[in-house]
ZASE-721714 format. One record per residue: residue number from 1; x negated, z negated, y of N, C-alpha, C in turn. Coordinates in steps of 0.2 Angstrom, whole numbers, plus 5000, padded with zeros to 4 digits. Example, Ala and Ser with C-alpha at 12.3 -4.5 7.8 and 13.67 -1.06 7.14 Angstrom:
BEGIN
+-----+------+------+------+------+------+------+------+------+------+
:  nr :  n_u :  n_w :  n_v : ca_u : ca_w : ca_v :  c_u :  c_w :  c_v :
+-----+------+------+------+------+------+------+------+------+------+
:   1 : 4934 : 4961 : 4972 : 4938 : 4961 : 4978 : 4934 : 4961 : 4984 :
:   2 : 4936 : 4965 : 4989 : 4932 : 4964 : 4995 : 4936 : 4961 : 5000 :
+-----+------+------+------+------+------+------+------+------+------+
REM end
This chain:
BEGIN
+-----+------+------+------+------+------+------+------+------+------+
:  nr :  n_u :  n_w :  n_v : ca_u : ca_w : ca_v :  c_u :  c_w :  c_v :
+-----+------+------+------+------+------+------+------+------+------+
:   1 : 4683 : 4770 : 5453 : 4679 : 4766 : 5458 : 4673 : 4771 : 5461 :
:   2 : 4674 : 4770 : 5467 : 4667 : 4775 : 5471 : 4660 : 4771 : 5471 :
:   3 : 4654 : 4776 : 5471 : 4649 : 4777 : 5470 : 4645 : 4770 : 5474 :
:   4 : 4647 : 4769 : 5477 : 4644 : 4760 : 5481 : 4649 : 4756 : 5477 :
:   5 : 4654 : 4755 : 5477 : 4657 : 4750 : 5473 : 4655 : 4750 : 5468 :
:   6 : 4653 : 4754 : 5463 : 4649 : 4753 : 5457 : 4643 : 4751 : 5458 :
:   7 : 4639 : 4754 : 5463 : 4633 : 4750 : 5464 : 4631 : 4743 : 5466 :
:   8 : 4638 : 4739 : 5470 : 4638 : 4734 : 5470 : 4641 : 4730 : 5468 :
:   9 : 4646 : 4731 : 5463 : 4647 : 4728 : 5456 : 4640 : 4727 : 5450 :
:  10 : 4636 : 4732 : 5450 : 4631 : 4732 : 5447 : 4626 : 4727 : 5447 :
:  11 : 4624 : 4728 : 5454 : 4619 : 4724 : 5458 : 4622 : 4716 : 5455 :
:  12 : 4628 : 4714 : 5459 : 4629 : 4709 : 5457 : 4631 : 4704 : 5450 :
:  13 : 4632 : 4709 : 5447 : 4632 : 4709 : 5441 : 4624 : 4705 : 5436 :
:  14 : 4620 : 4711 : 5441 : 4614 : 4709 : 5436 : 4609 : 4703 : 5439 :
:  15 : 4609 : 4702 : 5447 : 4610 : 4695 : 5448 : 4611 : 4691 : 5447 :
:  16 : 4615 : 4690 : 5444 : 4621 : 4685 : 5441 : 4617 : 4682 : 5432 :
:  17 : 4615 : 4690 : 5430 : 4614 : 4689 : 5423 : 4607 : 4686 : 5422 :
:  18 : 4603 : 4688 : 5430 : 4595 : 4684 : 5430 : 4596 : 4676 : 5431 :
:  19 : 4599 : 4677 : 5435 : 4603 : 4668 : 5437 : 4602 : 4663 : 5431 :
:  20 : 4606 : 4665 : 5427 : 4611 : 4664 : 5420 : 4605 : 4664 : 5416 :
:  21 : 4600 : 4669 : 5416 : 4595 : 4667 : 5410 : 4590 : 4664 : 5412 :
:  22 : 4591 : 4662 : 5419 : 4584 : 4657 : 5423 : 4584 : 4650 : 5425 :
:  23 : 4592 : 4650 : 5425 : 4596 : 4645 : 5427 : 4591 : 4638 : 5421 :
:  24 : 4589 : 4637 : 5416 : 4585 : 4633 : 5414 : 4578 : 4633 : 5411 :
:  25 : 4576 : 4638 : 5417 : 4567 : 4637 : 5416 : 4562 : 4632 : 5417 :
:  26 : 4558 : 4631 : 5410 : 4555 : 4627 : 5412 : 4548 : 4629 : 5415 :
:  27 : 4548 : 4636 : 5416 : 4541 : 4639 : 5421 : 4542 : 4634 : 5427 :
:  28 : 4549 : 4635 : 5432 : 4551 : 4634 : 5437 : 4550 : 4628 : 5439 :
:  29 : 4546 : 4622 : 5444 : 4546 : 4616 : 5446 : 4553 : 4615 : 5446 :
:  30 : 4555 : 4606 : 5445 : 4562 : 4606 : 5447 : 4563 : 4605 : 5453 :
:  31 : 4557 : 4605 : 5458 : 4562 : 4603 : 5466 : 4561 : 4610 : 5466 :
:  32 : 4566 : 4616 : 5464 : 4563 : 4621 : 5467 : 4571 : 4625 : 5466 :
:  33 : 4574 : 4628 : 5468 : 4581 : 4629 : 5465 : 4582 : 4640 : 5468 :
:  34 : 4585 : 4641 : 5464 : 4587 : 4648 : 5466 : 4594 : 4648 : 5465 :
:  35 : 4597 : 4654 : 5470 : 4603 : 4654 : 5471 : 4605 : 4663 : 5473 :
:  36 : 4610 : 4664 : 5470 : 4611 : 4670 : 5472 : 4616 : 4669 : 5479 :
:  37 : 4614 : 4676 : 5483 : 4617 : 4677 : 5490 : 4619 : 4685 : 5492 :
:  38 : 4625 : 4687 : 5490 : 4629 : 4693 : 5489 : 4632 : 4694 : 5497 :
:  39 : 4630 : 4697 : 5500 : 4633 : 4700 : 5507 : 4637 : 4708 : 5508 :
:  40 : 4640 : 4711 : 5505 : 4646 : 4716 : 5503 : 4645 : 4719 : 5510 :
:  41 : 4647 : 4716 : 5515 : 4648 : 4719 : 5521 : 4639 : 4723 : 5525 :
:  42 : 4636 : 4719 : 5523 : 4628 : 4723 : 5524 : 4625 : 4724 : 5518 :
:  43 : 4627 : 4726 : 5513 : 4625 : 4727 : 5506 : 4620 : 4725 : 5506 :
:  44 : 4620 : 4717 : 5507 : 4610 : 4713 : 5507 : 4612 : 4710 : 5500 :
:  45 : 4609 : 4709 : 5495 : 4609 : 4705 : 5488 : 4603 : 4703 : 5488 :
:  46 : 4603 : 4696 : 5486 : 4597 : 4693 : 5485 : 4598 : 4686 : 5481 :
:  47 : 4593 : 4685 : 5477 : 4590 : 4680 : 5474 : 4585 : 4676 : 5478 :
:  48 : 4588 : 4671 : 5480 : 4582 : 4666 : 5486 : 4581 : 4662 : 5482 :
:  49 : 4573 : 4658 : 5482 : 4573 : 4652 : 5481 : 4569 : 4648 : 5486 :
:  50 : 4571 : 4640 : 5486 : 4570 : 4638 : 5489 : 4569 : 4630 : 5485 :
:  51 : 4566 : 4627 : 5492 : 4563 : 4620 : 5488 : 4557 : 4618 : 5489 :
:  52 : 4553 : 4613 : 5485 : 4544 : 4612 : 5489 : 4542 : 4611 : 5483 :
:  53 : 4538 : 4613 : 5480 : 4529 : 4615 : 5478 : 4525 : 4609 : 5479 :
:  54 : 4527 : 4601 : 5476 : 4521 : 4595 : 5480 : 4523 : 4597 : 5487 :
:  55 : 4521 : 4597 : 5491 : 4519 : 4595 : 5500 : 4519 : 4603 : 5501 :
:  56 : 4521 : 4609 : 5498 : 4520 : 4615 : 5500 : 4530 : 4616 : 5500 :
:  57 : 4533 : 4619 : 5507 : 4541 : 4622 : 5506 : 4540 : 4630 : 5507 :
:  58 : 4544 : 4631 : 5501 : 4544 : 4638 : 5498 : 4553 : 4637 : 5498 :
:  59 : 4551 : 4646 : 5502 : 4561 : 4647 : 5505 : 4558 : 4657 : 5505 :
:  60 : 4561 : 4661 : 5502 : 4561 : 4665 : 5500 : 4562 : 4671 : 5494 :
:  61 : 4563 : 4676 : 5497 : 4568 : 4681 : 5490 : 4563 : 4682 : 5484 :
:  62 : 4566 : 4680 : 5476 : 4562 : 4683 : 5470 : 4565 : 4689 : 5470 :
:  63 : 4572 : 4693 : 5472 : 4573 : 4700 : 5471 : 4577 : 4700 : 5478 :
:  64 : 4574 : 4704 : 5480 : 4579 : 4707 : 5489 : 4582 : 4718 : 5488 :
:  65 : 4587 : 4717 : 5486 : 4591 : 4723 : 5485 : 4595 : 4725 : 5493 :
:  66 : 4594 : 4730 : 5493 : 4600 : 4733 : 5499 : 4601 : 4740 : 5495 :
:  67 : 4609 : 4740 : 5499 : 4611 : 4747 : 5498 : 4611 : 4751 : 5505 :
:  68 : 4606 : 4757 : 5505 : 4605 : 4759 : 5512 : 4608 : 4769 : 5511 :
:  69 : 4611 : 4769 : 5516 : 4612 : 4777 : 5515 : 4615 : 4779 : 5507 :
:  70 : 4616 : 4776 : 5502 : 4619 : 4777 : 5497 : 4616 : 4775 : 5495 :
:  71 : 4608 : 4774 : 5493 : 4604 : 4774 : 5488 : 4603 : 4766 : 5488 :
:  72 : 4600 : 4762 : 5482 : 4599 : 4755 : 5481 : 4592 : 4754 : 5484 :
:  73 : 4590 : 4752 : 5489 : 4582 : 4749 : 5490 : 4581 : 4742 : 5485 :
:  74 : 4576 : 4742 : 5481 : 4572 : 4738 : 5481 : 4569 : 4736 : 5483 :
:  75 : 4569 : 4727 : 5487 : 4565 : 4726 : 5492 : 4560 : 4723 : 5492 :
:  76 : 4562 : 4718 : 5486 : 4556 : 4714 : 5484 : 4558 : 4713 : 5476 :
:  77 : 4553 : 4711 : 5470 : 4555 : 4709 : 5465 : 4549 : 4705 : 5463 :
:  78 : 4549 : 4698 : 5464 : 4544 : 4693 : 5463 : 4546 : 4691 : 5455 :
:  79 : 4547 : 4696 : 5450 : 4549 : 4692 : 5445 : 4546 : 4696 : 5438 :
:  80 : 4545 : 4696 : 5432 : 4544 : 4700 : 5427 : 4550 : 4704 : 5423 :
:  81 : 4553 : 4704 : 5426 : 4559 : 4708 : 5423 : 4562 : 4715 : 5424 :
:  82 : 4557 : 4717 : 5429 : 4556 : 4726 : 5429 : 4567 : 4724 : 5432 :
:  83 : 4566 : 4724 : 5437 : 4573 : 4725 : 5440 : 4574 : 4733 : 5441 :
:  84 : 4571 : 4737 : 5444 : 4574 : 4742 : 5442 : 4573 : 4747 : 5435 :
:  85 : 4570 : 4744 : 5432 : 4572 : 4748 : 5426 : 4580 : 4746 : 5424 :
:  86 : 4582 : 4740 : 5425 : 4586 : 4734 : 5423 : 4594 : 4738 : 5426 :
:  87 : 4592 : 4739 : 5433 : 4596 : 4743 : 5438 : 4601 : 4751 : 5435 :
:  88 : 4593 : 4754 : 5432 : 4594 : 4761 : 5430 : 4598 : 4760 : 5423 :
:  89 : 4596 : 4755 : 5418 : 4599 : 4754 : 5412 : 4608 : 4753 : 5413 :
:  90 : 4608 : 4748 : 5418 : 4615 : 4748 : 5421 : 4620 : 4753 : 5423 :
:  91 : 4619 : 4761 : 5426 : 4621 : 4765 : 5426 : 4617 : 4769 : 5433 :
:  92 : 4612 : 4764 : 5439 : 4612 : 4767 : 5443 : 4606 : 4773 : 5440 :
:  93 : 4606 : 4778 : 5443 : 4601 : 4783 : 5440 : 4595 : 4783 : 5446 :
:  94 : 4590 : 4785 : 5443 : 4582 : 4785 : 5446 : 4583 : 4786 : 5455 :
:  95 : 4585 : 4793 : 5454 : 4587 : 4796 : 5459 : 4589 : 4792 : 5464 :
:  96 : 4594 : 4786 : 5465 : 4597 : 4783 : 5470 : 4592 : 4776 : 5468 :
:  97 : 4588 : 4774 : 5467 : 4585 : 4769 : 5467 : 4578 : 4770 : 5471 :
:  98 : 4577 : 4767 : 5476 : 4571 : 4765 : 5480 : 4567 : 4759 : 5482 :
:  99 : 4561 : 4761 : 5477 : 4556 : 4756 : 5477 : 4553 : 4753 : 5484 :
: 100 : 4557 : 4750 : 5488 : 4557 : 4749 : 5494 : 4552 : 4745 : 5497 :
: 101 : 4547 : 4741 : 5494 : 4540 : 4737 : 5490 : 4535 : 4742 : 5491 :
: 102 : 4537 : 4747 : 5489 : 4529 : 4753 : 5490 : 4528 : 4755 : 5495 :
: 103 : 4523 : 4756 : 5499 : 4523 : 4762 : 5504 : 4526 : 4768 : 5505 :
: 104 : 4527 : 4771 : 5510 : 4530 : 4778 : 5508 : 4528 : 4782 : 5506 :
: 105 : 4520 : 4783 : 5505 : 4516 : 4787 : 5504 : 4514 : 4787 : 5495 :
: 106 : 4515 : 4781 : 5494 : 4515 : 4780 : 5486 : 4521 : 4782 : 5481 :
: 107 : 4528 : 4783 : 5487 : 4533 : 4784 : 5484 : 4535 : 4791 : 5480 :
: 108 : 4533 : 4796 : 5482 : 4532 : 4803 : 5477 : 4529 : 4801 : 5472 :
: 109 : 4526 : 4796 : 5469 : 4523 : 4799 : 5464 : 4526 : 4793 : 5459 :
: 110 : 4530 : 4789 : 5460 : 4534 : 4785 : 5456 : 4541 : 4790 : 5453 :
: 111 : 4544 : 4786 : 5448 : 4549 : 4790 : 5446 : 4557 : 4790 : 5448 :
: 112 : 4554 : 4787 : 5455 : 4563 : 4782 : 5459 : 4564 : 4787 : 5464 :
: 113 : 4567 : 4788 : 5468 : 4569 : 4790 : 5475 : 4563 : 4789 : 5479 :
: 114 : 4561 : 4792 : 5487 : 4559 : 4793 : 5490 : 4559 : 4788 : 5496 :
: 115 : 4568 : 4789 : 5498 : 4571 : 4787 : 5503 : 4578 : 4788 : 5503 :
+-----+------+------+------+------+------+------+------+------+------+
REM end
């Protein structure tokens, strides 16, 4: 298996595994739902949720992953579970992992990719 396939096996993989272990929270409102959305052909992975808060509509990503250039960006992680350590634990290594959340200027001094 080549170097993105693995990566997107991964990804989805552990997507899948946050789903599975959030799938019955009771932190979460029940009008509130999340659902995983795997796009292969633009390496866009993400965990939306959506749903309304009382009289407030919430529609947006708890974790937005792309694979850009080879490397995995982190786009967003609205959650406590340290996704890229989660990432790295899974096989992807530091190196190809981009905290895509930070500034660019902040990103040298983290232990993930650059760019």
């Amino acid at each position: 298996m080549d170097k993105l396939e693995q990566y997107r096996t991964i990804i989805e993989r552990e997507l899948t595994a946050i789903m599975e272990q959030t799938t019955h929270s009771t932190i979460r409102p029940v009008e509130l739902r999340d659902k995983t959305v795997f796009d292969r052909r633009s390496d866009c992975y993400l965990i939306l949720r959506e749903g309304w808060d009382g009289a407030r509509r919430i529609h947006g990503p708890v974790v937005s992953l792309e694979i850009i250039n080879g490397k995995v960006w982190l786009q967003a992680d609205h959650t406590n579970l340290r996704m890229a350590e989660r990432l790295e634990d899974a096989g992807i290594p530091k190196s190809d992992i981009v905290l895509g959340f930070q500034p660019p200027s902040i990103r040298p001094y983290t232990e993930y990719a650059t760019a």
